[in-house]
C-alpha positions in Angstrom: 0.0 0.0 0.0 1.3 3.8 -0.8 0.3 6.6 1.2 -1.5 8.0 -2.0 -3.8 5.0 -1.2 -5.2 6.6 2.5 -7.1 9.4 1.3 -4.5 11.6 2.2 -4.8 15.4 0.3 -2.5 16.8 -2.7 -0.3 18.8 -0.4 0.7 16.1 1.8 1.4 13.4 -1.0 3.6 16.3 -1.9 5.1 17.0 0.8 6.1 13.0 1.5 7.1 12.7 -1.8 9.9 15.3 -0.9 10.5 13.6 2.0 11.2 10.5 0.1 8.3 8.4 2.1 6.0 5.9 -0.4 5.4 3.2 1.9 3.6 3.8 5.1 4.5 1.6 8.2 2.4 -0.7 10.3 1.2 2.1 12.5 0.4 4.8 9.6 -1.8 2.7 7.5 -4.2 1.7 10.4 -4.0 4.7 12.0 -4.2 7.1 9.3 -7.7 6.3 8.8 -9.1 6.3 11.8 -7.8 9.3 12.9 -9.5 11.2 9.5 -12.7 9.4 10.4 -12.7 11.9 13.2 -12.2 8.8 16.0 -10.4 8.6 19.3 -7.4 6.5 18.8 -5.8 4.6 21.5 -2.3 3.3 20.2 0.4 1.2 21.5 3.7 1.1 19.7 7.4 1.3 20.5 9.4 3.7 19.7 10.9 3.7 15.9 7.6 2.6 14.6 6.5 5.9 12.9 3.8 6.8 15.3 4.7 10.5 14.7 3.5 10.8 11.1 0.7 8.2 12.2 -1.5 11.3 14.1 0.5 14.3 12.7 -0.6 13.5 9.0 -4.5 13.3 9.1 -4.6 16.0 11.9 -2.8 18.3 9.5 -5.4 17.1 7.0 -8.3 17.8 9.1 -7.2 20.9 9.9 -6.3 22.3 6.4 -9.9 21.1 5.0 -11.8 23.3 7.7 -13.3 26.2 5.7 -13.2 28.6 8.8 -10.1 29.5 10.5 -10.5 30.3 13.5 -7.7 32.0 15.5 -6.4 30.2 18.8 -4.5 27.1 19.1 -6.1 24.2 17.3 -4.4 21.3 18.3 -2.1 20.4 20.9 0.7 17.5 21.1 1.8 17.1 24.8 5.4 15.4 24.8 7.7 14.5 27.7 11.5 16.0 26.6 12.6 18.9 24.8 14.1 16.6 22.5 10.9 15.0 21.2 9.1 18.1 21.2 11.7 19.2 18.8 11.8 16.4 16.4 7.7 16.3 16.2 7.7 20.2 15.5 9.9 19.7 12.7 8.5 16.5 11.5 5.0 18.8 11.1 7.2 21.4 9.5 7.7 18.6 6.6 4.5 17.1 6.2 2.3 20.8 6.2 4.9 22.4 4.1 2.6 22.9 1.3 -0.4 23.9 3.7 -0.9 27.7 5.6 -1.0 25.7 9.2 1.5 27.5 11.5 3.3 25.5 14.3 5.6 26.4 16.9 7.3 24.4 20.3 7.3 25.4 23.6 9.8 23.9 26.0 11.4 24.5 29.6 15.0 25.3 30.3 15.4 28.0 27.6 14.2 31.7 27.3 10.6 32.1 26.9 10.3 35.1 24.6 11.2 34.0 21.1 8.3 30.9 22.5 5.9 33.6 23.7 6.4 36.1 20.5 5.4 32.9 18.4 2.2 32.1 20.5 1.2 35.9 19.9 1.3 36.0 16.0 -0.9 32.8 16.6 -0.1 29.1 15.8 -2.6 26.3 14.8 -0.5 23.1 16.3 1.3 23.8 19.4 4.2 20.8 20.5 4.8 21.3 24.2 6.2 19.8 27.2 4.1 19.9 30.4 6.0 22.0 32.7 6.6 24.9 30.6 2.5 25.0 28.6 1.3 24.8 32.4 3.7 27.9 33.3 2.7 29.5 30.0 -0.6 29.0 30.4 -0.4 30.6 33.8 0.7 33.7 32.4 -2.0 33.8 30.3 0.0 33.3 26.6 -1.7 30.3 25.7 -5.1 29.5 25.5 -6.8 26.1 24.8 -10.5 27.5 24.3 -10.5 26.5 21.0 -8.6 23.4 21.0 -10.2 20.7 18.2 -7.2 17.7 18.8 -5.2 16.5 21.8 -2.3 14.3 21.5 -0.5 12.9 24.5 2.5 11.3 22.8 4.6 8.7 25.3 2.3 8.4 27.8 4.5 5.8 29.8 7.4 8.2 29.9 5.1 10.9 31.2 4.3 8.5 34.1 8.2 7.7 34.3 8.8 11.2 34.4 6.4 12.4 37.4 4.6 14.3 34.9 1.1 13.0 35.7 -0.1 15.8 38.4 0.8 18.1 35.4 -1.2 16.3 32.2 -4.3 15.8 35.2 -4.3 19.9 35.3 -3.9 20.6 31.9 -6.8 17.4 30.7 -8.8 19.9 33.3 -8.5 23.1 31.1 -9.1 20.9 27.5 -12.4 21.6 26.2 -14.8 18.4 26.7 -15.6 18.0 22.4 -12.5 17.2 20.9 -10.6 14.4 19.4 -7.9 12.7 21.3 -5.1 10.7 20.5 -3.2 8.4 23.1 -0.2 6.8 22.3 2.1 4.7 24.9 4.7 1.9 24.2 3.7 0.1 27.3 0.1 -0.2 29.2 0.7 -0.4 32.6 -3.0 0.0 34.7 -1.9 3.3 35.7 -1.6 4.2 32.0 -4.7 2.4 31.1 -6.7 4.6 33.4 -5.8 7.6 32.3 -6.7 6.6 28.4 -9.8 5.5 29.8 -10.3 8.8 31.5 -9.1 10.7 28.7 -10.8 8.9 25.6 -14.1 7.9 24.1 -15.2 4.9 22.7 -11.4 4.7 20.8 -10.2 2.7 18.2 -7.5 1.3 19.0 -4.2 0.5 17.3 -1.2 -2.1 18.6 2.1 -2.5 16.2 4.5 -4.9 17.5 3.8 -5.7 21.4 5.7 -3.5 23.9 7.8 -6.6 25.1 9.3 -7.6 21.8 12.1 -6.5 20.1 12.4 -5.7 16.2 13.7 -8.4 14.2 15.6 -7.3 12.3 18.2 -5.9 15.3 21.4 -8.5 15.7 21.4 -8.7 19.9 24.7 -9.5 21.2 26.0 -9.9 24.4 29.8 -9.3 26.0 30.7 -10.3 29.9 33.1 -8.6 31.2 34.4 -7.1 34.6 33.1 -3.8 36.1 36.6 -2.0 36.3 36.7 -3.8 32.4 33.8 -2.1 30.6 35.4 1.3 29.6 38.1 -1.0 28.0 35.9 -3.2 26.4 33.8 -0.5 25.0 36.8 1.2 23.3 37.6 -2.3 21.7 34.0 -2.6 20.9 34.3 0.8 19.0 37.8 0.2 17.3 37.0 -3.4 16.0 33.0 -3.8 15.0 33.4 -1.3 11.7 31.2 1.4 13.9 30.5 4.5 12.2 28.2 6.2 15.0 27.2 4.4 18.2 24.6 5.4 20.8 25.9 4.1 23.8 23.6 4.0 27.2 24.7 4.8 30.8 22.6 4.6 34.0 23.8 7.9 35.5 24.2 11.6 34.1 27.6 11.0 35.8 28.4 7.6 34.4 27.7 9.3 30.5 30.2 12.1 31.7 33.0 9.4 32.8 32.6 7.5 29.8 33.1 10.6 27.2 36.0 11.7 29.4 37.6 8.2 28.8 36.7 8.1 25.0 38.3 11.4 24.4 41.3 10.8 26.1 42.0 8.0 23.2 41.1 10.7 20.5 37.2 9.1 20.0 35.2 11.9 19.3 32.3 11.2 22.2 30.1 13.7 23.6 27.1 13.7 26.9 23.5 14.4 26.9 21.5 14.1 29.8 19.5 16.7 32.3 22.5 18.6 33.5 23.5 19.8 29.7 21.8 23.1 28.9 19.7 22.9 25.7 22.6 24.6 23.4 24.8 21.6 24.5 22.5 19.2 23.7 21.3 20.1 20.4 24.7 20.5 19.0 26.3 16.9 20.4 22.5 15.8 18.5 23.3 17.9 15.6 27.1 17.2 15.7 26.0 13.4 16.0 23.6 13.4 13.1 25.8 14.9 10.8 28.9 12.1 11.7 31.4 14.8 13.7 30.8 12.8 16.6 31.6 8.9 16.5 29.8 8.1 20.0 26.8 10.0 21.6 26.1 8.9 25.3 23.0 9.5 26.7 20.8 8.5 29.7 17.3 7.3 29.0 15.5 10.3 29.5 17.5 12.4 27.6 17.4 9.6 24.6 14.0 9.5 24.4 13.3 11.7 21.4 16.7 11.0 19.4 15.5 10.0 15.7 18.0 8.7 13.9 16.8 6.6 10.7 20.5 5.0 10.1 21.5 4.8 12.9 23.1 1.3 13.1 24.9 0.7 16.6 23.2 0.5 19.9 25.0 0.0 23.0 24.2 -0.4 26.2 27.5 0.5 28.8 25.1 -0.2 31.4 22.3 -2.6 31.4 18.6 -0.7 32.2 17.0 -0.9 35.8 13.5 -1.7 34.2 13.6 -4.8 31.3 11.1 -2.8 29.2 14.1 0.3 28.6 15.9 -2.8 27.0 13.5 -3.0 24.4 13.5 1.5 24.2 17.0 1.7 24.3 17.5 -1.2 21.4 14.9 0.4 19.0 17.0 3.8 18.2 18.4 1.1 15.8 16.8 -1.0 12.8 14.4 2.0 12.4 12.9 2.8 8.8 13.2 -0.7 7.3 17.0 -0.9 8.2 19.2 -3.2 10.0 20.8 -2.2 13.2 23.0 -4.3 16.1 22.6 -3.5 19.5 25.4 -4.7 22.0 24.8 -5.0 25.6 27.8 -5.2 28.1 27.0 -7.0 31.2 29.3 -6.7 34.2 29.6 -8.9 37.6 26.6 -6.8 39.0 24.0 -7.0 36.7 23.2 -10.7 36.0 19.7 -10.1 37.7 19.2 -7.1 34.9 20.1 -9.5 32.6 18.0 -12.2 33.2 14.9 -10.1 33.3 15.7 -8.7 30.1 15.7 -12.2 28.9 13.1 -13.4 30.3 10.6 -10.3 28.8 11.8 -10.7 25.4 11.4 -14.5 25.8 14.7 -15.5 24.2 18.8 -15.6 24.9 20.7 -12.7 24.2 23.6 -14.5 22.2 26.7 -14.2 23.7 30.1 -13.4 22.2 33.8 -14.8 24.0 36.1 -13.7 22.0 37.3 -10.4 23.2 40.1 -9.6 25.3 38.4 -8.6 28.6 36.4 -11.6 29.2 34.8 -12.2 32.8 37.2 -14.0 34.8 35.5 -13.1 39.2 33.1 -13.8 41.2 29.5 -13.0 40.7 29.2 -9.9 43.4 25.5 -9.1 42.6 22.2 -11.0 42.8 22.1 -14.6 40.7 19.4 -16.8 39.8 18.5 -19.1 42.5 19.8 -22.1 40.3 23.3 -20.7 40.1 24.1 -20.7 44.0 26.8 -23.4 45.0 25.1 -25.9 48.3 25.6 -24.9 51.9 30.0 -25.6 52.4 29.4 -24.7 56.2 27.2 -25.1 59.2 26.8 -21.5 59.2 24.8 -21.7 55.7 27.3 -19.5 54.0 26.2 -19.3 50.7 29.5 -17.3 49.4 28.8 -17.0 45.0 32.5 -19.4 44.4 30.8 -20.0 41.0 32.0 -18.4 38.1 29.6 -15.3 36.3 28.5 -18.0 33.8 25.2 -19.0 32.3 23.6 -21.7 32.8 
């Protein structure tokens, strides 16, 4: 099916014909529909699926068709980073390009007053993160009286975040007719009530189930010792034909330590998490994009909204707290129909990680020997019940005198 085949207007074939789209994805050709049949649509997709042309399209559409334009903000996409909130506002930059529908974004930890002058020569489709549209709104510079289409894009993030006193004040102030979109990459219960708070009678949409990975991604596995992984990553990087890597850290502080140690070995590396100011981060993204930096470390949060359709290495220096950031963290690769590889580094401390991971994506991570920092201790953190040698005392010291292996 071509996107010419969903009822979708001249200017917008136009505009993804310059944007080199023909094909739409899972997502876009069941949700395109519904959403220009005027229905609420309740979707679940991880990331990488292309769930932001999936509402962005026919809301454009909708919009552009209505004979009266009326001033005030028309439709409103509620994102959880700066980063995302970016990367939507220019994706609807590309597909209305051949429409009059203005746009802007409105984000915190910046200047307000190049945000504020847009809002006040009016804007159909505002992208916003929720702290900085309620403190707008406070001050009276946007108003959602005339709001027609809500879209609350990562919903589980939002939840991750704290953000869900914030989206509870601002559903408050939406008018009670409109169309709303949901979309989420996991259901948890606390996530399904607020879609059933915030929707009626939806459709609803599911492309590729939140605890699967995309097949097309080559998993692979390295064990090594804690004091080992910087090491091994820089062999990882030298040896695996990697032109760009994302590469995952726990901490804000562990993605700082592990650009220090890349630079020091002339790998051009560079940090974004919450402590970078918004200048630093969109150049190390920019500078990332455009192949001046080799390695981009990130944290989760700060991840969340990096697009990157080529993007062929994923690594993970540190192994997620929560199994279903596994599955997050690995789709920034084998997006848009491509391959990717995602390498996971699992230390001493982190077998429980591990197995969890595992166990969600209901299959072995593959693991590769044959490197030179190979795991050679003592487990140190949790292991599997199975793993743990018999009582050797009549004190039931269980002391872990196995090696870190699978079995």
């Amino acid at each position: 099916m071509a996107f010419k085949n969903l009822n979708l207007i001249d200017p917008i074939l136009k505009a993804l014909a310059l944007e080199g789209y023909t094909t739409p994805t899972p997502i876009q050709k069941q949700a395109i529909p519904l959403i220009l049949e005027k229905r609420d649509l309740l979707g679940c997709a991880q990331t990488g699926t292309g769930k932001t042309a999936a509402f962005s399209i026919p809301m454009i559409q909708l919009l552009h068709e209505q004979k009266k334009q009326r001033f005030g903000i028309k439709a409103l996409i509620l994102t959880p980073t700066r980063e995302l909130a970016i990367q939507i506002d220019e994706s609807l930059a590309a597909y209305s390009k051949f429409t009059s529908l203005r746009h802007t974004v409105i984000f915190g930890g910046v200047n307000q007053n190049p945000q504020t002058a847009a809002l006040k020569r009016g804007v159909d489709i505002l992208v916003a993160t929720p702290g900085r549209l309620l403190d707008l709104i406070n001050q009276k510079f946007v108003d959602l009286r005339q709001l027609q289409f809500f879209v609350l894009d990562e919903a589980d993030r939002m939840l991750d975040m704290g953000f869900i006193h914030d989206i509870k004040k601002i559903i408050a102030l939406l008018p009670a007719k409109r169309q709303t979109l949901f979309f989420s990459a996991t259901m948890p219960p606390e996530i399904q009530v607020l879609a059933d708070r915030l929707l009626t009678n939806p459709a609803k949409v599911e492309v590729t189930p939140p605890s699967s990975t995309v097949d097309k991604i080559d998993q692979r596995l390295y064990y090594t010792a804690k004091s080992d992984k910087p090491k091994l990553l820089k062999h990882l990087l030298e040896t695996l034909d990697i032109e760009t890597a994302l590469v995952f850290t726990r901490t804000k502080h562990g993605a700082d330590k592990v650009v220090k140690y890349l630079q020091r070995d002339d790998i051009k590396a560079a940090a974004i998490h919450g402590n970078k100011s918004q200048n630093q981060r969109q150049n190390a993204l920019k500078d990332f994009k455009s192949g001046k930096l080799k390695v981009l470390v990130a944290t989760d949060i700060a991840a969340r909204g990096i697009d990157i359709d080529e993007l062929a290495h994923v690594i993970n220096f540190d192994l997620p707290n929560v199994s279903e950031t596994y599955v997050h963290r690995i789709g920034r690769t084998g997006r848009a129909g491509n391959s990717g590889i995602a390498v996971s580094i699992c230390d001493e401390e982190q077998h429980k990680e591990l197995k969890d991971i595992e166990k969600l994506i209901g299959k072995r991570i593959p693991e590769i020997t044959d490197h030179p920092y190979p795991f050679t201790g003592k487990v140190t953190g949790p292991a599997p019940k199975q793993q743990r040698p018999p009582r050797n005392n009549k004190s039931g010291d269980r002391r872990p005198e196995n090696r870190f292996k699978r079995r």
